[in-house]
N, C-alpha and C positions, 0 to 999 in steps of 0.2 A: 874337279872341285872336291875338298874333302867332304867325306860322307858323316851323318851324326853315328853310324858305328864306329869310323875310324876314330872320330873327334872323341868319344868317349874314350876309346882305348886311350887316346893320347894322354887323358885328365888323369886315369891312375897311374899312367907311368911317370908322369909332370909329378902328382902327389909323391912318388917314393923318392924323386929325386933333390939333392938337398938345394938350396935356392939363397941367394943373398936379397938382403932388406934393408929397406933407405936407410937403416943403421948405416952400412958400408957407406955411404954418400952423405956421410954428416950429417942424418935426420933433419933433411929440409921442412919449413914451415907453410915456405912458400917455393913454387917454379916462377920465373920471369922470362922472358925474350926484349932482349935491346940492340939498339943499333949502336958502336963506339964509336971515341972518338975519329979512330982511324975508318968508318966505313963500315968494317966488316959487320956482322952480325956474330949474337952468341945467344946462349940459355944458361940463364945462372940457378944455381940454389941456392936459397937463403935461411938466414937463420930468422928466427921470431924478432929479431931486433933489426935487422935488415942488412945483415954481416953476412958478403958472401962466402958460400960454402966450395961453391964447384961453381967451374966454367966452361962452358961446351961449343966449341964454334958450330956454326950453322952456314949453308952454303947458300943464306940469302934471307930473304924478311920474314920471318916468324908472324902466326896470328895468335896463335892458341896453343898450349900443349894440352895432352888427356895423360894424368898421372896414374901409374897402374897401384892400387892401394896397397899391396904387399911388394913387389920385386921393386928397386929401383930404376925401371924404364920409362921415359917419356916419351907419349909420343906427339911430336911435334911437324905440327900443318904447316903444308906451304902457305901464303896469302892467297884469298881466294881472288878469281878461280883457280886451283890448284890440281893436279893432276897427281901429286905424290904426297906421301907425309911421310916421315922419317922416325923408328923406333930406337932412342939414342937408351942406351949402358950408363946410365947417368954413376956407377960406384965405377967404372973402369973409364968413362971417358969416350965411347966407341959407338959406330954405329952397330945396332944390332940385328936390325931386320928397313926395308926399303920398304912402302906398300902403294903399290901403284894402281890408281884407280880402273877401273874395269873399261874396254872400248866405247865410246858412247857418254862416259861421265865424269864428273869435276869433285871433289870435294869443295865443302865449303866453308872450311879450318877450323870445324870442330870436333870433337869426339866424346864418348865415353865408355865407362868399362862395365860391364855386367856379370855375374856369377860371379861374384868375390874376385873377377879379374883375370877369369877365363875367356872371356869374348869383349874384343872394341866393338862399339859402335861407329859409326861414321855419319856423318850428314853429306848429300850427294847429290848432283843433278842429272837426271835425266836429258842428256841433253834434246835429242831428237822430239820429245812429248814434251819437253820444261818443265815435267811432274819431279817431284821431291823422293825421293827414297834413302831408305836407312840400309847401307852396307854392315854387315858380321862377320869378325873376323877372330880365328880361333888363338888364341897369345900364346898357349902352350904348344902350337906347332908353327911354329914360328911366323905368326900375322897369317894362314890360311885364307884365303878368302871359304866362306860360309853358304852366305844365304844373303837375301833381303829381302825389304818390306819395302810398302809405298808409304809417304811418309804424313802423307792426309793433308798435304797442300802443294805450296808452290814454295822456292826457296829455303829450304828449312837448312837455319842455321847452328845455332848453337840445339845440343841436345843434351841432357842431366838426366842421371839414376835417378831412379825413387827409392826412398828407404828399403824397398822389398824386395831391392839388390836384383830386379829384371824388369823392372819393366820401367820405360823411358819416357819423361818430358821435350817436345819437341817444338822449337819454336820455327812457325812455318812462315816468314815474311813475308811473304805474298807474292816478292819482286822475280820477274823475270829474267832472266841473264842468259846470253852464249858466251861464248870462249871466242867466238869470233868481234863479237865486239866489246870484248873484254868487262868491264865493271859497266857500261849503260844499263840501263833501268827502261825496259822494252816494253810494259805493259801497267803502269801507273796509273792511265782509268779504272784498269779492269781488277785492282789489287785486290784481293782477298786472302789476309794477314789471317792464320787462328794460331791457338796453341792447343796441340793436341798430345795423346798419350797413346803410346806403343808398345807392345811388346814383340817378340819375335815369330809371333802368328799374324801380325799387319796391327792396326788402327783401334785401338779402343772406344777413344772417346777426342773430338775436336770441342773447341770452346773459341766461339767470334765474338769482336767486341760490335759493336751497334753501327750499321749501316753508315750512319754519319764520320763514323773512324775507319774507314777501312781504306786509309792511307798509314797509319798507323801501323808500322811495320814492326812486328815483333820479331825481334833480333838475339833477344838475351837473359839467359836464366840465372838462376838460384833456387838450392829446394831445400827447405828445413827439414831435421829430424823427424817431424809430424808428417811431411808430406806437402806443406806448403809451398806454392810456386809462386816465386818471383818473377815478373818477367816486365825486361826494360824494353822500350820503342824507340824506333826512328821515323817520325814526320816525313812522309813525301810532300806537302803541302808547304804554306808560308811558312815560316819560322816565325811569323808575330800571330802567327791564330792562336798558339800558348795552350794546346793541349795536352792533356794527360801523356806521359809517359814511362808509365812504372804502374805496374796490375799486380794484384796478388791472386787468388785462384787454391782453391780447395776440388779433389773432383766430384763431381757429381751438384756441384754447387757454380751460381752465376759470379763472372770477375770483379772485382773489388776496385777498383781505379782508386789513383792518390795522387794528388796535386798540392802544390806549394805554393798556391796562390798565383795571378794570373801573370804578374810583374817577374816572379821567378821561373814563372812557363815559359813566358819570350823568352828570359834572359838564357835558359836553357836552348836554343835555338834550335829545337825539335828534334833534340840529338842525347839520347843517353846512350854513351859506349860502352858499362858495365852494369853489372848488377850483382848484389852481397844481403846476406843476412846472417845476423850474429844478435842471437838470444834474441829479444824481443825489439829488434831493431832490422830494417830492410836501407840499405843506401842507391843511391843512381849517381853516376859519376856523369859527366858532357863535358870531353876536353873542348870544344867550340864553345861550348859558354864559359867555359872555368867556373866551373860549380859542381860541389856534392851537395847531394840532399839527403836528408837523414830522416827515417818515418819511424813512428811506434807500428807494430802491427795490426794497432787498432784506425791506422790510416791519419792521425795527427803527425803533424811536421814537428819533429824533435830538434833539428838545428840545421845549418847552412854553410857551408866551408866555401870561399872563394881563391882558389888557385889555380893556375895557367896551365892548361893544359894539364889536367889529371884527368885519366879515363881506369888504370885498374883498378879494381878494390875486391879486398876480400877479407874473410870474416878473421877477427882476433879475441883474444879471453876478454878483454875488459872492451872492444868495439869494433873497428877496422885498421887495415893497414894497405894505404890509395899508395901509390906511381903513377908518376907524370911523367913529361916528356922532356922534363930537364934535368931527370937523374937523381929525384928527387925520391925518397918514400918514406912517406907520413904516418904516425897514429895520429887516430880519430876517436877519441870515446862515446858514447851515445848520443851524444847531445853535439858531436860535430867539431868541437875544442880539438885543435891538431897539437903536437908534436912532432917536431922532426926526427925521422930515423938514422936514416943515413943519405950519406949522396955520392955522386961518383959521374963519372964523364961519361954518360953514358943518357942516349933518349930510350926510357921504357915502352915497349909497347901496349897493344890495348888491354890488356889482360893480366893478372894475378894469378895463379893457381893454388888454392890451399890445398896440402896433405893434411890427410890424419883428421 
């Protein structure tokens, strides 16, 4: 395993070496994963109006990419459970590094970058314990495996920078899973969902929501400039109980729940697949309900979009810009009012990635 003397060496000779930037790949606005016409799978860049830029095949269903904030690489998770993720050359087109998870554990397709995009993060299972850990991995020696931390729950899926560019948001879902019995849900009494904070010394700080919700599987982030966390849920319970799914969370402070009244809880079927904030505005996407919901940050319901199967979203200058799963990709301005961007034969998968 590389050593943090090696790893430092590596960072000034990365520094003197000269490097290409999503300039070279058409300075994307957005990363995407779709499934085409024909089958296959890809990863497109887009433009801010939904004009693709580049197109990458993929050797099978994408969940997530983790975009490196300076070089144009992506890198892109198998569907969990996943065993591998793929570092693609998004300005040449090419795979650039393979990164195969360690004996014992799965990713769980998502990532992030820390140190200006010296070190990925990884979300990961333990398989053997079913404890959560966060993999480090060094990007300027070509994806190294590092180090890790435990990840201060069970499932921890998606995980997001904080502004202070190291230290991480980590949404711990609670859900139990093996690779032997693929996507099952093995411990649903015993669920205990938090969202906690990490750096590369282990666990800072966890934050649970109230006994009553701890089916409420927190799945999915978003972090403002300030520091504030977003984070959508998934219901293991009825889909007509109609509760909360979308928290907000400052640290050191208790989480803020936001609802949209109890009629657009049902309708949301206990299911938000994304989560975005853009200026004083937070969104939740549920392709199962066909609905966005659109929040002020002071937790009032700003508007409500009804379309079929939209789960990406992510943030744009004047609100958001959602994908669905018919090819579709939408602006939204704060108040929820769509326009159409573009569309193309293609099903988008769950996720948007905004650069920059």
């Amino acid at each position: 395993m590389t050593t943090r003397r090696t790893f430092m060496a590596s960072l000034l000779a990365a520094a003197a070496a000269p490097k290409l930037t999503w300039a070279e790949a058409g300075n994307p606005a957005y990363l995407g994963a779709a499934r085409e016409a024909d089958g296959g799978f890809a990863l497109f860049g887009l433009s801010a109006d939904g004009a693709d830029l580049f197109r990458i095949s993929l050797p099978g269903r994408g969940h997530a990419a983790a975009a490196h904030p300076v070089r144009p690489e992506a890198v892109a998770f198998a569907r969990r459970p996943g065993t591998f993720a793929l570092v693609i050359d998004c300005a040449r087109g090419r795979l650039a590094a393979r990164l195969e998870a360690p004996e014992g554990r799965h990713f769980y397709g998502h990532g992030a970058f820390l140190h200006g995009g010296e070190v990925l993060a990884t979300t990961e299972n333990h398989i053997e314990s079913g404890e959560g850990r966060i993999g480090f991995w060094a990007a300027s020696e070509g994806y190294a495996r590092i180090g890790e931390v435990a990840s201060g729950g069970i499932g921890p899926h998606e995980v997001r920078t904080m502004p202070d560019g190291r230290t991480l948001a980590v949404a711990n879902g609670g859900i139990l899973t093996r690779p032997e019995t693929g996507r099952d849900k093995l411990n649903i009494p015993q669920m205990a969902p938090n969202l906690a904070y990490a750096g590369e010394d282990g666990v800072l700080e966890t934050v649970s929501l109230d006994p009553d919700l701890h089916l409420d599987s927190i799945r999915h982030l978003a972090v403002s400039a300030e520091g504030r966390v977003a984070f959508a849920m998934q219901w293991q319970g009825e889909a007509m109980d109609g509760v909360p799914l979308l928290g907000l969370h400052f640290r050191g402070e208790a989480p803020q729940l936001l609802e949209a009244g109890f009629a657009e809880q049902v309708a949301m079927e206990g299911y938000a697949g994304s989560v975005a904030i853009s200026g004083e505005r937070v969104a939740i996407t549920s392709p199962r309900g066909g609905r966005v919901h659109v929040f002020g940050l002071n937790g009032e319901l700003a508007g409500i979009l009804r379309r079929s199967d939209v789960c990406g979203i992510a943030p744009a200058p004047a609100g958001f810009v959602a994908s669905d799963g018919l090819g579709g990709l939408l602006s939204l301005d704060t108040a929820a009012a769509v326009r159409p961007l573009a569309h193309a034969a293609r099903s988008w998968d769950n996720h948007l990635v905004a650069l920059g």
